[in-house]
Each structure stands twice: as C-alpha cells, then as structure tokens.
mmCIF file as gemmi writes it, N, C-alpha and C atoms, coordinates in Angstrom:
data_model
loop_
_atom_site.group_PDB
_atom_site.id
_atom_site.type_symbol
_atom_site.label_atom_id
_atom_site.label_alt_id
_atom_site.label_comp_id
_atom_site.label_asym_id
_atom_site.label_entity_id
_atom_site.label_seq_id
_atom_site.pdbx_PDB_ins_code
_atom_site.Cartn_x
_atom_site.Cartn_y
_atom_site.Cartn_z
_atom_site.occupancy
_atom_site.B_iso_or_equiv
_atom_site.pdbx_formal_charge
_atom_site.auth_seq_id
_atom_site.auth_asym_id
_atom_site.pdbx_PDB_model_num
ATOM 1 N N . UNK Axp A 1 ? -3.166 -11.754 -13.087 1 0 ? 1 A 1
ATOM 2 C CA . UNK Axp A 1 ? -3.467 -11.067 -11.85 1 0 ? 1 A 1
ATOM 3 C C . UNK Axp A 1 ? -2.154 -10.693 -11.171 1 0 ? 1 A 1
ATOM 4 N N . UNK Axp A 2 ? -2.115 -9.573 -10.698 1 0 ? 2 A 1
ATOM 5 C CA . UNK Axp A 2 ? -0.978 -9.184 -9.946 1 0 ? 2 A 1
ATOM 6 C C . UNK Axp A 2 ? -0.977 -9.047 -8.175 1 0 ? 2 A 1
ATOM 7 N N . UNK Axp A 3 ? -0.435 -9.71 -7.53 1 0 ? 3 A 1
ATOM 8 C CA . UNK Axp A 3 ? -0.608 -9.042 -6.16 1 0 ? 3 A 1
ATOM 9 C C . UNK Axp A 3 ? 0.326 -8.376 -5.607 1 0 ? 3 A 1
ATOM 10 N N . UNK Axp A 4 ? -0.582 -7.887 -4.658 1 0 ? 4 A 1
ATOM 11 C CA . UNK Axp A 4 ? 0.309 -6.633 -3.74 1 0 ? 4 A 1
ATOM 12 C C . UNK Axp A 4 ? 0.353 -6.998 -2.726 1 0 ? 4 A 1
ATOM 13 N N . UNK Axp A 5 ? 2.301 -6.879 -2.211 1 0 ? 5 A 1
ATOM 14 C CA . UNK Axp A 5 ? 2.038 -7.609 -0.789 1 0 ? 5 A 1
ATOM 15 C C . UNK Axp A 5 ? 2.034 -6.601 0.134 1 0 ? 5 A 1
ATOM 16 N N . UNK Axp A 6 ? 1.572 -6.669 1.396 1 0 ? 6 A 1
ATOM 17 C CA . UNK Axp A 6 ? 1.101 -5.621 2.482 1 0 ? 6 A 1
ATOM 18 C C . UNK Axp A 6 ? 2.663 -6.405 3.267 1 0 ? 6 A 1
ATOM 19 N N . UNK Axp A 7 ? 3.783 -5.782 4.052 1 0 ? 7 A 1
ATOM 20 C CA . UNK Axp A 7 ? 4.677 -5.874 4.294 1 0 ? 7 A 1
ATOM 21 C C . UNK Axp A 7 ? 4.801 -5.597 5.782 1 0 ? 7 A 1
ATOM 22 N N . UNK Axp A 8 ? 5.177 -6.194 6.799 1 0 ? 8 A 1
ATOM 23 C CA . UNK Axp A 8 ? 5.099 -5.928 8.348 1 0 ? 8 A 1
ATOM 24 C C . UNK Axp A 8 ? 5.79 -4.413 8.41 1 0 ? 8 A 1
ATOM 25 N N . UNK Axp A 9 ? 5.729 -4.352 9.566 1 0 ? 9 A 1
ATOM 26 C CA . UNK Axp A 9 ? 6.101 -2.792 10.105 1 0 ? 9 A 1
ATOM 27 C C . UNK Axp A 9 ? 7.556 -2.421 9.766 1 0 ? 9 A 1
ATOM 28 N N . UNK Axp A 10 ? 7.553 -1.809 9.404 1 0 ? 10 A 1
ATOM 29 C CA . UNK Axp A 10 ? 9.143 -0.896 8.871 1 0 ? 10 A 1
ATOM 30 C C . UNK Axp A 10 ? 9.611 -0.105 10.132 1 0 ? 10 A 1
ATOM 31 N N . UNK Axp A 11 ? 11.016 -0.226 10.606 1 0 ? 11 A 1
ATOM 32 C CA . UNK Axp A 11 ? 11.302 0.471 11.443 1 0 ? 11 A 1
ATOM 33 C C . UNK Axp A 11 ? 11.932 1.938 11.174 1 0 ? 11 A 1
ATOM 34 N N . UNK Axp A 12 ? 11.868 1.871 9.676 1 0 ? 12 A 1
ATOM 35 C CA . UNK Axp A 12 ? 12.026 3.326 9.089 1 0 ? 12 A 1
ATOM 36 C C . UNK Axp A 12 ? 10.901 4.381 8.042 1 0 ? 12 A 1
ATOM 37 N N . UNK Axp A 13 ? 10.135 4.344 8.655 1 0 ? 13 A 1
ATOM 38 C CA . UNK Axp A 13 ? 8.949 5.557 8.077 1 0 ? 13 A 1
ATOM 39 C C . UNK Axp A 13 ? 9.045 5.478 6.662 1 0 ? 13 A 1
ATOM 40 N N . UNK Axp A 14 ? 10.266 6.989 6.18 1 0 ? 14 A 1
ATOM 41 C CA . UNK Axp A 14 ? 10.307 7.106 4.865 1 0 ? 14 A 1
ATOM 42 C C . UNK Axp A 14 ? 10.602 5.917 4.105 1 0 ? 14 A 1
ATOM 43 N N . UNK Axp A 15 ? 10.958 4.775 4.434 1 0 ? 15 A 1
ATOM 44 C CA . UNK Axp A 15 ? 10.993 3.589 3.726 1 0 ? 15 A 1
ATOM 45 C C . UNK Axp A 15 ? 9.914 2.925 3.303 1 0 ? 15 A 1
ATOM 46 N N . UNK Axp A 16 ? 9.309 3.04 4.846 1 0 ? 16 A 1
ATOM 47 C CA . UNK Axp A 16 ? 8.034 2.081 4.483 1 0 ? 16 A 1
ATOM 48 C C . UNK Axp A 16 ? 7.302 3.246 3.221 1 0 ? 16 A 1
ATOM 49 N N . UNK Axp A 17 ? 7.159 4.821 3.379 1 0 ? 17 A 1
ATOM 50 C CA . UNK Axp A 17 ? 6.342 5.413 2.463 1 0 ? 17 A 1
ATOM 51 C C . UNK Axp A 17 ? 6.802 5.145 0.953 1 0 ? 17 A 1
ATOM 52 N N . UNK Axp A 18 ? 8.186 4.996 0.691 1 0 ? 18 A 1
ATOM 53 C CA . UNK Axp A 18 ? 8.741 4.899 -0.358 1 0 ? 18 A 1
ATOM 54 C C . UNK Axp A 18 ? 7.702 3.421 -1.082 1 0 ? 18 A 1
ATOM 55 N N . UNK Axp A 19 ? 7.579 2.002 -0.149 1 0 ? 19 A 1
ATOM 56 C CA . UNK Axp A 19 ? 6.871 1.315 -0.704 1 0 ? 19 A 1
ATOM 57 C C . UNK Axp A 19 ? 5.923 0.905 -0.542 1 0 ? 19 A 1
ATOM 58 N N . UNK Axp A 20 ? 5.181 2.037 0.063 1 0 ? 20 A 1
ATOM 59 C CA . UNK Axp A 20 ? 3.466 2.553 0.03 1 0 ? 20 A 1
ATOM 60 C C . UNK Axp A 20 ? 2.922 2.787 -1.605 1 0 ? 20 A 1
ATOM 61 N N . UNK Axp A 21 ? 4.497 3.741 -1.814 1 0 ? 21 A 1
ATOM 62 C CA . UNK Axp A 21 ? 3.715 4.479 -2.986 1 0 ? 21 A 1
ATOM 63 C C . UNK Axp A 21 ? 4.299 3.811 -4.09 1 0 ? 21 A 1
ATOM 64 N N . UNK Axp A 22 ? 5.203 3.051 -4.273 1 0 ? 22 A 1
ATOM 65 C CA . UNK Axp A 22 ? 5.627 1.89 -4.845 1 0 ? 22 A 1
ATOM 66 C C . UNK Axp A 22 ? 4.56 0.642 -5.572 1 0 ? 22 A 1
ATOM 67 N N . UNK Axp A 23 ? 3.566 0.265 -4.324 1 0 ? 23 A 1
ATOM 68 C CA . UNK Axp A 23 ? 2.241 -0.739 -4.425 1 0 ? 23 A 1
ATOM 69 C C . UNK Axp A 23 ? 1.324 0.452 -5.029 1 0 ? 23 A 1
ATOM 70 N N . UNK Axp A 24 ? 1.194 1.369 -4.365 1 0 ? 24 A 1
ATOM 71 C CA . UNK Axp A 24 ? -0.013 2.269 -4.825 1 0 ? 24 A 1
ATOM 72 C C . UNK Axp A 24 ? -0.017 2.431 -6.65 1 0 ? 24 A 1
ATOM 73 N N . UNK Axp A 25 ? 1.65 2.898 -7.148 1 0 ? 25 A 1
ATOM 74 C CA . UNK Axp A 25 ? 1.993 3.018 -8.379 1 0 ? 25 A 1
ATOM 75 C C . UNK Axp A 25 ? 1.092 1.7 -9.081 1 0 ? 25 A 1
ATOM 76 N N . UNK Axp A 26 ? 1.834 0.622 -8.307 1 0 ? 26 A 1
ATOM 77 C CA . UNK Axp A 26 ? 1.042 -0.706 -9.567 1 0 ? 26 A 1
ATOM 78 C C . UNK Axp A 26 ? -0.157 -1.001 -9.409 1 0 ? 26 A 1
ATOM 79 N N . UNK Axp A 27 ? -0.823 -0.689 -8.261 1 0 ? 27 A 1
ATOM 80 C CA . UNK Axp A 27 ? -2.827 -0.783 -8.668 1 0 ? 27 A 1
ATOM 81 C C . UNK Axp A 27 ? -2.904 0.148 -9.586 1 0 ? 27 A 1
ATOM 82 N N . UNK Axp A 28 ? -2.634 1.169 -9.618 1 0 ? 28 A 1
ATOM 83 C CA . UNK Axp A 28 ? -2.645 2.47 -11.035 1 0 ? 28 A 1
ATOM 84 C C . UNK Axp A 28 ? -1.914 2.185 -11.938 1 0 ? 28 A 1
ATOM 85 N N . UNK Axp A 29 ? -1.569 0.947 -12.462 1 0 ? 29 A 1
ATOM 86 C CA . UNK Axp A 29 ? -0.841 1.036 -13.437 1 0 ? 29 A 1
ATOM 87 C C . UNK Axp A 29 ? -1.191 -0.131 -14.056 1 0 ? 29 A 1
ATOM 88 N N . UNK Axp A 30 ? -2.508 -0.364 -13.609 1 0 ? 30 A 1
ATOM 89 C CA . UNK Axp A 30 ? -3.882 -1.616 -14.128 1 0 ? 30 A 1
ATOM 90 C C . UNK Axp A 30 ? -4.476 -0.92 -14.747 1 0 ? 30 A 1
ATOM 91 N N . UNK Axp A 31 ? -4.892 -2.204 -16.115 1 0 ? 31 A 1
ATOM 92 C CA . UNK Axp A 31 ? -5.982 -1.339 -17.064 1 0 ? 31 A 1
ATOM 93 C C . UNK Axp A 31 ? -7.162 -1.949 -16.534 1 0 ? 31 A 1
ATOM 94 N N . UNK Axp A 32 ? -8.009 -0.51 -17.128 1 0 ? 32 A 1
ATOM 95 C CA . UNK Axp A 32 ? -10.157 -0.883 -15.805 1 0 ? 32 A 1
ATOM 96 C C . UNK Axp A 32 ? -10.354 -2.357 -16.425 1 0 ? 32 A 1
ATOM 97 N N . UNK Axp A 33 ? -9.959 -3.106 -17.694 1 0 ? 33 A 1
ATOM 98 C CA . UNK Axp A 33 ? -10.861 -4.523 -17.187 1 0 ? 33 A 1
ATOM 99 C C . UNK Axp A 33 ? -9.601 -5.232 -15.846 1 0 ? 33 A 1
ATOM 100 N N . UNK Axp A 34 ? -8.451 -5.348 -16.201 1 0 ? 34 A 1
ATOM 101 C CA . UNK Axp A 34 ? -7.977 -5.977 -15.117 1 0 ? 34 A 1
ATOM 102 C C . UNK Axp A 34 ? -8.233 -5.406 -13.593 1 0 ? 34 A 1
ATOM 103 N N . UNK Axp A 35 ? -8.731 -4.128 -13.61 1 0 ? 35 A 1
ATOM 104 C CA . UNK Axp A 35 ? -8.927 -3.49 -12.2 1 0 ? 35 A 1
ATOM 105 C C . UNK Axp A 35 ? -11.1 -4.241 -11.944 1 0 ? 35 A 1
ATOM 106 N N . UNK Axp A 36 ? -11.597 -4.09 -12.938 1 0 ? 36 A 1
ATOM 107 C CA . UNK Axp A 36 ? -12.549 -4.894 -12.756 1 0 ? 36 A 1
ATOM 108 C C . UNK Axp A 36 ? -12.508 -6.779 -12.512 1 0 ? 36 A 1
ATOM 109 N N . UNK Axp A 37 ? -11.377 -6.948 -12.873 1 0 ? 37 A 1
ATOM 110 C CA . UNK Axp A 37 ? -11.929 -8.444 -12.675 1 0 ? 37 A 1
ATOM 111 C C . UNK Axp A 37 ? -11.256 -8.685 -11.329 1 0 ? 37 A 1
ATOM 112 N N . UNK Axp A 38 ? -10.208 -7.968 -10.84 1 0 ? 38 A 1
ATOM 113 C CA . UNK Axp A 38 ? -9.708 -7.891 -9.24 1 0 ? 38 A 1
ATOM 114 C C . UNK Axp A 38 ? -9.804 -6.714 -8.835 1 0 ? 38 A 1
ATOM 115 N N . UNK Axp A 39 ? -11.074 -6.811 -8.619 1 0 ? 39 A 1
ATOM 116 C CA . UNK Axp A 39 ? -11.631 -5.032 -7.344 1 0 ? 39 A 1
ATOM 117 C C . UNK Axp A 39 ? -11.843 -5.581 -6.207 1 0 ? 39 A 1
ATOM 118 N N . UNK Axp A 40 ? -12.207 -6.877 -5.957 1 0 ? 40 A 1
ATOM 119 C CA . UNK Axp A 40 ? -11.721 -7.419 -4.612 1 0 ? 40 A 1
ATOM 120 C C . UNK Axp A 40 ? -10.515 -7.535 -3.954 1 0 ? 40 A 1
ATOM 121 N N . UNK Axp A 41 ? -9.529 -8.232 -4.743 1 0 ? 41 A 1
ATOM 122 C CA . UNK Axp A 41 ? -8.408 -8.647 -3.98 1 0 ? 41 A 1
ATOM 123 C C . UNK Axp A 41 ? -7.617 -6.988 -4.204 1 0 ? 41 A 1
ATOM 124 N N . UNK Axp A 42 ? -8.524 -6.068 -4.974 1 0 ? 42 A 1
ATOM 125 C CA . UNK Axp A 42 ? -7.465 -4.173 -4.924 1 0 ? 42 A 1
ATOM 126 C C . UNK Axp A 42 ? -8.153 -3.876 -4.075 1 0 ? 42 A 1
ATOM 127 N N . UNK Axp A 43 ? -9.37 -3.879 -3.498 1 0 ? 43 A 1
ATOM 128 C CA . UNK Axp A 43 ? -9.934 -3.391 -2.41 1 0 ? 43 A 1
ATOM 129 C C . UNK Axp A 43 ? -8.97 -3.772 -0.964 1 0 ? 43 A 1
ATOM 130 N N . UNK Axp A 44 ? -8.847 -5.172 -0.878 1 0 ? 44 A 1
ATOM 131 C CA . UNK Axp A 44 ? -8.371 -5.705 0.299 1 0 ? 44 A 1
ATOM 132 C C . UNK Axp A 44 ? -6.96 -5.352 0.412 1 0 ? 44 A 1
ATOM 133 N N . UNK Axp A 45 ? -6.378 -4.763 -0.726 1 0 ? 45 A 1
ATOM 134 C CA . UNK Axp A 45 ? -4.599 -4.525 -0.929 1 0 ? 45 A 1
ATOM 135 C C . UNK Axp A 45 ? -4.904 -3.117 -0.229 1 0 ? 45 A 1
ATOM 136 N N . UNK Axp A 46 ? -5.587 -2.259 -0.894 1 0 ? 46 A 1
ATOM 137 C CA . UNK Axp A 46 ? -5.78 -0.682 -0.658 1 0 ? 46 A 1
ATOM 138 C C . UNK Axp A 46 ? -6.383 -0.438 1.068 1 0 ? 46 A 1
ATOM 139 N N . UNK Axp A 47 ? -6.916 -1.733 1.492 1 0 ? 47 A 1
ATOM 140 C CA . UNK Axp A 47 ? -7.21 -1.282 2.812 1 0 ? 47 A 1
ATOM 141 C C . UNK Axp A 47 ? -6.144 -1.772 3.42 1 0 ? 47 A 1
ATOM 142 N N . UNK Axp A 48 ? -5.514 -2.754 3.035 1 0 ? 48 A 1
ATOM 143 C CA . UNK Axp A 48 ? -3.953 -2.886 3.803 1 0 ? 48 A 1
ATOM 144 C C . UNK Axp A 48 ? -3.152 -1.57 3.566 1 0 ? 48 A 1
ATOM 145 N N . UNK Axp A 49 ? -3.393 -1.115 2.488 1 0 ? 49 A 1
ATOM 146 C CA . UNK Axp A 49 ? -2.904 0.056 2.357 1 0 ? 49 A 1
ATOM 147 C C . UNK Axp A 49 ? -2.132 1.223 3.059 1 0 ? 49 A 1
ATOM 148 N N . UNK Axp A 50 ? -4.035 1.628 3.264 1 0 ? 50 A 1
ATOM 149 C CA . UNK Axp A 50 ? -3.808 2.378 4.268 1 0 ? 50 A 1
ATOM 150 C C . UNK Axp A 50 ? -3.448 2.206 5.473 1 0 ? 50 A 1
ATOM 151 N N . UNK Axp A 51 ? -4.119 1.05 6.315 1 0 ? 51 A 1
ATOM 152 C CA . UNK Axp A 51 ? -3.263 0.961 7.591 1 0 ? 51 A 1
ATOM 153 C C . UNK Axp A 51 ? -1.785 0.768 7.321 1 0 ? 51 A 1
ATOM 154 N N . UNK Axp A 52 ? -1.052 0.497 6.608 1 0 ? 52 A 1
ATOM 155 C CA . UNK Axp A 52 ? 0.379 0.364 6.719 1 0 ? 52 A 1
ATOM 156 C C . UNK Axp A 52 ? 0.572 2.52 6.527 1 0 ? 52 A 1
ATOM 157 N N . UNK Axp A 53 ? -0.249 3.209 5.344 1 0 ? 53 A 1
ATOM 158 C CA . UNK Axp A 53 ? 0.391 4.492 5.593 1 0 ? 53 A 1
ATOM 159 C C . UNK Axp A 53 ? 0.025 4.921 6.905 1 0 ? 53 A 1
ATOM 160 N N . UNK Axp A 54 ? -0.551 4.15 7.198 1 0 ? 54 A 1
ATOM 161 C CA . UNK Axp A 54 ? -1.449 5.661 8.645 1 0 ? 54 A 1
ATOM 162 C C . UNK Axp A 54 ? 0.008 4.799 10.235 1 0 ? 54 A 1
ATOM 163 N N . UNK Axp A 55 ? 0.175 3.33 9.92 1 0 ? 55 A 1
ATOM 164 C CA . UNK Axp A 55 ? 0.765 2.868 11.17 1 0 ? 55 A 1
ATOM 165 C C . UNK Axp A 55 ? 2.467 4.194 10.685 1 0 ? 55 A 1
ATOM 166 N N . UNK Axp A 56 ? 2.885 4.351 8.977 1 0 ? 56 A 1
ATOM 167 C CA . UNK Axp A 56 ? 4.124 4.831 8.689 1 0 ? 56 A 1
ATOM 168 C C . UNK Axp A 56 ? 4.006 6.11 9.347 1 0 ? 56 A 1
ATOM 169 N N . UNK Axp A 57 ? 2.794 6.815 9.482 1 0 ? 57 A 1
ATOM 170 C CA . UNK Axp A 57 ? 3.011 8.824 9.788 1 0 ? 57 A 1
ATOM 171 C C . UNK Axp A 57 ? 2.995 8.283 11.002 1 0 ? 57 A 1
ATOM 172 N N . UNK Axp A 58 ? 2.348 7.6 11.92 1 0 ? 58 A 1
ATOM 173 C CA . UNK Axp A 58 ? 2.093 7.265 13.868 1 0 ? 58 A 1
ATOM 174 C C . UNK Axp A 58 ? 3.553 6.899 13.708 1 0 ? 58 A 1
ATOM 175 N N . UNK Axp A 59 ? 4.6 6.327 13.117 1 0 ? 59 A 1
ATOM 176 C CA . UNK Axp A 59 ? 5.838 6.136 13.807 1 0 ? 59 A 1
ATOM 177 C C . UNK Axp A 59 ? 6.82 7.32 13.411 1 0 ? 59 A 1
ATOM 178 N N . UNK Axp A 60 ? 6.278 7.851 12.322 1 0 ? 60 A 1
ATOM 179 C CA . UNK Axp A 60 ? 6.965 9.417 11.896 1 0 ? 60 A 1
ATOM 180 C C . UNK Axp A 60 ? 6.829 10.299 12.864 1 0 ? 60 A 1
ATOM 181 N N . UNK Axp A 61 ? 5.269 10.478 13.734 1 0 ? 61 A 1
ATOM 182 C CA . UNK Axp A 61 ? 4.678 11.549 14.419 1 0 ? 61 A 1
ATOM 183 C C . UNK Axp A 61 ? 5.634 11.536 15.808 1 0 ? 61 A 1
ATOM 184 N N . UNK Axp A 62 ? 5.472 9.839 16.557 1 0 ? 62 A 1
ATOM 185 C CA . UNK Axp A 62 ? 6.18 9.67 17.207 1 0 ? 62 A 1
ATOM 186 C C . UNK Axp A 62 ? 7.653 9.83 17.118 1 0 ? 62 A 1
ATOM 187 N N . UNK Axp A 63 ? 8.468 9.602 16.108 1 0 ? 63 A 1
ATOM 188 C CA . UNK Axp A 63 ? 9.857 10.09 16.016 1 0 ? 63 A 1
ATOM 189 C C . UNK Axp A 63 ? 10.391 11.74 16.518 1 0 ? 63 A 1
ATOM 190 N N . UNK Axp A 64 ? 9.162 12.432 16.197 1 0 ? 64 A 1
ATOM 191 C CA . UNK Axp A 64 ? 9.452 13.642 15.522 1 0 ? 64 A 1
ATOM 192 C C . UNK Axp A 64 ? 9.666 14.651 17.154 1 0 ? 64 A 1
C-alpha cells in the first residue's frame, strides 16, 4: 500500500501545485487491483486533494 500525504498550506502556490500533481502522478501510477484494494484510503487522499488544489488557486487568485 502506498500513501499519500496531504501537506499543510504552502506559502508558495506553484509549489504547492508542483506537489499536487506530484501525489496525483502516484494514485495513477497504481495498477486497478492495487487501486481496488485501497479506493478508500485513494478516495480520502483525492479529497484531500482537492482541497489542498482549490486552497493553492484561492492563494494564487489572491496574490494576483
């Protein structure tokens, strides 16, 4: 099993996106039985997920 760690707030955007898509790469880079036998703990990574991309564009939007 592999985990993905969800990482506190980055005070630099393109950083944090750099290892958004970094974690995103290694759930996609599971084969479907290992993505079947942890679709829970990829579900709960992927919804950390996203709130970490959506908090990265709100501090991009705000920069900008």
């Amino acid at each position: 099993m592999q985990a993905v760690f969800v990482r506190p707030r980055c005070s630099n955007p393109p950083s944090k996106l750099k290892e958004i898509e970094e974690q995103i790469q290694s759930l996609h880079g599971k084969s479907a039985l290992q993505r079947l036998v942890d679709s829970v703990q990829d579900s709960e990574d992927v919804s950390g997920l996203l709130e970490d991309l959506q908090e990265a564009v709100n501090d991009y939007m705000v920069r900008s």
